[in-house]
C-alpha positions in Angstrom: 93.9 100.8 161.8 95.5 98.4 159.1 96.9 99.3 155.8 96.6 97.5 153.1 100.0 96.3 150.4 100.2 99.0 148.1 98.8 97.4 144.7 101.9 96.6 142.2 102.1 95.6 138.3 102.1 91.5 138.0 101.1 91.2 141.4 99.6 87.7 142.7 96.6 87.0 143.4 95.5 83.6 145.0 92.4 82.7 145.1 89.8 79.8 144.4 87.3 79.5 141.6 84.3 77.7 142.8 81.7 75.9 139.5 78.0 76.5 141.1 76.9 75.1 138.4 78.3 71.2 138.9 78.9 71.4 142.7 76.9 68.9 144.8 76.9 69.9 148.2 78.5 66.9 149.3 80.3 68.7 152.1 83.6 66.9 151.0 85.5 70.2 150.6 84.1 71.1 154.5 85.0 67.8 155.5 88.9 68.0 153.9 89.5 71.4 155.1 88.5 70.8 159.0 90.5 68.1 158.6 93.7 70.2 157.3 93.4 72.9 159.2 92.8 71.4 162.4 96.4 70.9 162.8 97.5 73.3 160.5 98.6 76.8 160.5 95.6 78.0 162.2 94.5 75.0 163.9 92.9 74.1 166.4 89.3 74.4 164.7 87.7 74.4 168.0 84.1 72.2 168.3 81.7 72.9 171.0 79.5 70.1 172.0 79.7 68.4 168.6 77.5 65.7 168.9 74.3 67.6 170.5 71.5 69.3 169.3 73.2 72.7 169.8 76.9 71.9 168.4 78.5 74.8 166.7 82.3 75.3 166.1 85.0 77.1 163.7 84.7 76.0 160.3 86.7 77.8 157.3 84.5 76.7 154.8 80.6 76.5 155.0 77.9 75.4 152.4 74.4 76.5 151.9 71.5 74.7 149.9 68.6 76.9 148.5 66.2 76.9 145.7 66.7 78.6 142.5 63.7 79.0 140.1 60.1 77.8 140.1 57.9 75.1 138.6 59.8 72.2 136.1 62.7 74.5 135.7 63.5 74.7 139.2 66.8 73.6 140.7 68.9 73.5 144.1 72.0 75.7 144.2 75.3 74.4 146.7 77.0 77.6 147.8 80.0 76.9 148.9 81.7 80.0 151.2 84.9 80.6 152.9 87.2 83.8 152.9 87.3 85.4 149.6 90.9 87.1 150.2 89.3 90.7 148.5 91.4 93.1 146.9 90.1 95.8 149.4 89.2 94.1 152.4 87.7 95.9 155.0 88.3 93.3 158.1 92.3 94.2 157.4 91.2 98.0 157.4 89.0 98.0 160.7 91.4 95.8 162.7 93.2 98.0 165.4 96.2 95.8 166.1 97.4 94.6 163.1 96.4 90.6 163.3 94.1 90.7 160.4 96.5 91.7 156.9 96.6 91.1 153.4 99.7 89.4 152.4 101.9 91.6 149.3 103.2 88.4 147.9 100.6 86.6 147.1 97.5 88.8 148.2 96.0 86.2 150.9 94.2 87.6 153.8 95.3 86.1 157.2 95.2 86.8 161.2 98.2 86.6 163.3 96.6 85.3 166.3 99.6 86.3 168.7 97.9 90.2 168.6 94.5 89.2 167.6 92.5 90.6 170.7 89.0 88.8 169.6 87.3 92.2 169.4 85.7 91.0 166.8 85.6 94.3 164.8 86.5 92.4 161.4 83.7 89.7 162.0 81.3 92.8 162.1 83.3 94.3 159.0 83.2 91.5 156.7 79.7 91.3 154.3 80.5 88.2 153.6 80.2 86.0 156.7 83.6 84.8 156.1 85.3 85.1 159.8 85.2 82.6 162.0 85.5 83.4 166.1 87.2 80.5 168.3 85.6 81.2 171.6 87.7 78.7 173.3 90.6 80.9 172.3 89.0 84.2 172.1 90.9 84.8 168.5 89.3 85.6 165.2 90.2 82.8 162.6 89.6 82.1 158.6 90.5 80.3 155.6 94.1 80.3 154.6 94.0 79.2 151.3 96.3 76.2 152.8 99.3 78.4 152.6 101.0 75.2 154.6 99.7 72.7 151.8 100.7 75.5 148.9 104.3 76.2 149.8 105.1 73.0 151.0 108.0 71.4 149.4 107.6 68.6 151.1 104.4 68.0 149.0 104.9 66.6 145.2 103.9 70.0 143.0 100.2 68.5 142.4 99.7 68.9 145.8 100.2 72.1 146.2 97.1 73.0 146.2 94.5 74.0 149.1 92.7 71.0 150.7 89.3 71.7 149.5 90.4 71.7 145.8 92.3 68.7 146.0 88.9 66.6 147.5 86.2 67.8 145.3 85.0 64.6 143.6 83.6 66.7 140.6 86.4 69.3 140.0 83.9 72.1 140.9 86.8 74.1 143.0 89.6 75.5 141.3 92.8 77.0 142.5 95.6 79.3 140.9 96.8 83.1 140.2 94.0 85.3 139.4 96.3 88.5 138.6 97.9 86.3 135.7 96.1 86.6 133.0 97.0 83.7 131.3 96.4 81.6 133.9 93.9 78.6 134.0 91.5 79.9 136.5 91.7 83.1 134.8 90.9 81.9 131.7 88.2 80.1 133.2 86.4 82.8 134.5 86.6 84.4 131.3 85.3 81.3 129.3 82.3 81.1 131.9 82.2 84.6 132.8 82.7 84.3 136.2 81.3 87.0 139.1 82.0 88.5 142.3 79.9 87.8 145.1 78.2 90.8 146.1 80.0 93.3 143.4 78.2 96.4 144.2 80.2 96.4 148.1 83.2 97.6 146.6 86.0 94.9 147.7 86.5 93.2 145.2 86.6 89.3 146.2 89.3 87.9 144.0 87.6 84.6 144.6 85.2 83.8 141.7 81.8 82.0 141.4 81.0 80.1 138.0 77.5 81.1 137.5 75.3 77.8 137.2 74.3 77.2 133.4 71.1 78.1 132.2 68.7 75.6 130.9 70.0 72.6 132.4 67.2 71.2 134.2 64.7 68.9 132.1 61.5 70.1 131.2 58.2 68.4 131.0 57.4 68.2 127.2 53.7 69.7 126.4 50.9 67.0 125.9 50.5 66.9 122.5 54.8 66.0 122.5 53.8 62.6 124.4 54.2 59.8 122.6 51.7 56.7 123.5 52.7 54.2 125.5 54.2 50.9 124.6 51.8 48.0 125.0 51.9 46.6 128.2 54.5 43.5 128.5 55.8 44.6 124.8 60.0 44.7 124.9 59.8 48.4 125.0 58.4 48.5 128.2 59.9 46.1 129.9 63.2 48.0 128.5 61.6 51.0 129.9 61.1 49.4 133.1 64.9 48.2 133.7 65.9 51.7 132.8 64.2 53.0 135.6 65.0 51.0 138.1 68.4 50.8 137.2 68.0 54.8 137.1 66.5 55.5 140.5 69.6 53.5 143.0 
């Protein structure tokens, strides 16, 4: 089986930092990395049947909508998942040729497809869903943090960043050097107290999750709080009314 790096003092540590709390779902970081990747380093991103009722392909990056909550203070939660590029990841330790490894440089878990056999023993290995198999190839494939966008120096330095990160039209992804410190993302996910997802697995994801803020959602004020309404055809409603319409496009 696969070893992993041996672990080193000041060692790096890329990863993403992902904002539950002001993503949208919008699908834009999905969208952006297909796009990238399908003729990037691990391209293709194989479709099958896209445009029927059964279409299913590779995709790096997936999100998922649920419910958090119940009653006024309910809310929807976007989960955006790819890879999470963990510190002791066991779909490099079950592979039995190699393909899947954890880079020493820069800690980023990839597959080298040229000895990937598509057994499919890190799919089964991985908790987290992350692996994605390309049955038109019959090779395992996954998020590479865009380590052609990244290293390119080709690309002006704000660019260097992966595709998902640079699309996000609220700033809800975040990229950078988790085993610094002092770093931005780090200090981010100590302002916000960031989390692991799924801590008690024991591989520790260096990809972080912003937990979404608590008490954000309005609530509906008790009914001795409601104030009477404005006469009808007084200024204040009509002012009322405007806001609402202009509200609801």
């Amino acid at each position: 089986m696969t070893s992993l790096p041996a672990s080193r003092p000041g060692q790096k540590k890329f990863g993403l930092v992902i904002d539950l709390d002001i993503c949208v779902g919008c699908h834009a970081c999905a969208t952006a990395c297909k796009e990238w990747n399908a003729s990037g380093h691990m391209g293709p991103l194989t479709d099958f049947s896209p445009y029927g009722d059964d279409a299913w392909g590779v995709w790096f990056n997936r999100i998922h909508s649920f419910e958090e909550g119940e009653g006024d203070g309910a809310r929807t939660i976007h989960f955006p998942k790819s890879c999470l590029h963990c510190e002791e990841p066991a779909c490099v330790t079950v592979c039995p040729t190699g393909a899947s490894y954890k880079r020493a440089e820069d800690g980023i878990v990839l597959v080298n497809e040229a000895i990937c056999i598509g057994c499919k023993l890190c799919s089964w290995a991985c908790p987290y869903g992350a692996r994605e198999f390309d049955a038109d190839q019959g090779v395992m494939k996954k998020c590479t943090l865009c380590i052609d966008r990244i290293y390119n120096e080709h690309l002006a330095e704000a660019d260097r960043q992966p595709a998902c990160v640079m699309v996000c039209p609220v700033n809800a992804r975040h990229f950078g050097d988790l085993g610094d410190p002092e770093s931005p993302v780090s200090a981010l996910v100590a302002e916000r107290r960031g989390r692991d997802l799924m801590p008690e697995l024991g591989y520790r994801p260096v990809n972080k999750y912003l937990p979404p803020r608590p008490g954000r959602m309005p609530r509906t004020p008790p009914p001795d709080a409601v104030q009477p309404a404005a006469p009808a055809g007084s200024s204040g409603d009509k002012l009322l009314r405007w806001l609402d319409r202009l509200l609801s496009r």
